[in-house]
N, C-alpha and C positions, 0 to 999 in steps of 0.2 A: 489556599495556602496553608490553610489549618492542617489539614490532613496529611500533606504536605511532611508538616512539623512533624505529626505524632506518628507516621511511618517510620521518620528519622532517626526521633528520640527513641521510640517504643520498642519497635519491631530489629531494628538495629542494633539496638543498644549500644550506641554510638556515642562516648563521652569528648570525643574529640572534636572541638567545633570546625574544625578543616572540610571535612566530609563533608557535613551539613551545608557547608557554607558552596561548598565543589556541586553537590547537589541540585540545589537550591537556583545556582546560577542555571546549571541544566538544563533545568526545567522548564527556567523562564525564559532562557533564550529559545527554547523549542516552541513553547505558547507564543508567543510574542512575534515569529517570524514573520518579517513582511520581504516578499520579494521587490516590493517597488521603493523599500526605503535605499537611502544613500550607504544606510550602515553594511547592506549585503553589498559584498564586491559581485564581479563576475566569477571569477574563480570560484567563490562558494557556490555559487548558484550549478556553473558545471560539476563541481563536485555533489551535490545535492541529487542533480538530476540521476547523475553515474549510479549513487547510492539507490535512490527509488528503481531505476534498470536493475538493476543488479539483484536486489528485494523481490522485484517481480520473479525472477526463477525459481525463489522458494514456493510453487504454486499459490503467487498469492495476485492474481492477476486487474483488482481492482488496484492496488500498487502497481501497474502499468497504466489502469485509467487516470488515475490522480496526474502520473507521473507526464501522460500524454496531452492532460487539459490545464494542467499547471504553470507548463515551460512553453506551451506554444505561441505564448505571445512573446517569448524572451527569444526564441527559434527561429520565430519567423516574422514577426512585424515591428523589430525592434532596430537599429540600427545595425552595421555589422560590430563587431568585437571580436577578440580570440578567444574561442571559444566555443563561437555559435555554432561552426562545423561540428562540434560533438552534441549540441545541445539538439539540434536538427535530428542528426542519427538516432539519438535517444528517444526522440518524440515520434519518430515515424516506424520507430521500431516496437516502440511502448505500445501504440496506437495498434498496428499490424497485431504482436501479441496479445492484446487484449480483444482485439475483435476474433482471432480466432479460436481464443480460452472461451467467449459469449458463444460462438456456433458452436462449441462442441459441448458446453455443459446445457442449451438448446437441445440440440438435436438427441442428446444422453436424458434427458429429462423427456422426447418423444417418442423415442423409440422404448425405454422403458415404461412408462406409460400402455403405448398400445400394444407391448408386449409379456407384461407381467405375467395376466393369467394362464397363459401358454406356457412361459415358462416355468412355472408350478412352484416348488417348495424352493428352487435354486432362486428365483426373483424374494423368494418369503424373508430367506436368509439374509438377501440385502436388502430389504426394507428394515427399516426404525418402525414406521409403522403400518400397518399390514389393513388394506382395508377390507372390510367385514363383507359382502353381500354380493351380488352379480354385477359384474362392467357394465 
């Protein structure tokens, strides 16, 4: 919470304790989330999921894994509610898209791989780092 404070006060330079205090709440309801308390409704919960889907298309596809191991007990071994229907489509579509974000950054990692020196100075330019000696 320290750090917290001195972003606030510091880096902000925020005299208005409103912020701070809007802030503050933020942060801790973000840390503190528990899906199995009473205090999340269902509504948040499909809203939540929506937003994790949705996050996933900024290529960020471990944001479909979270999203897909997160909600699957609420999707599917939970009772019904309104809701689940979307929560389901979210999990099995998170799921789908993340396994096929894993085979392709797989198979991009073996095909580069046994393909680099062949490819000559065009693989050099996309490496970061460039290994020295014989394959």
């Amino acid at each position: 919470m320290y750090y917290l404070n001195y972003y606030v006060n510091c880096k902000m330079n925020c005299r208005d304790n409103l912020w701070k205090k809007i802030i503050q709440h933020n942060f801790l309801q973000i840390i503190k989330m528990d899906l199995q308390s009473k205090k999340v409704s269902d509504e948040m919960k499909v809203d939540l999921c929506t937003k994790y889907f949705v996050i996933g298309f900024a290529f960020l596809p471990f944001a479909w894994l979270v999203n897909a191991v997160w909600f699957f007990r609420e999707g599917f071994l939970r009772e019904e509610f309104e809701g689940q229907k979307k929560i389901k489509k979210y999990v099995i579509l998170s799921g789908i898209g993340s396994a096929i974000w894993t085979i392709g950054f797989i198979s991009w990692i073996c095909v580069f791989s046994y393909n680099r020196v062949a490819w000559g100075a065009f693989a050099d330019n996309m490496s970061f780092n460039i290994a020295i000696g014989k394959p």
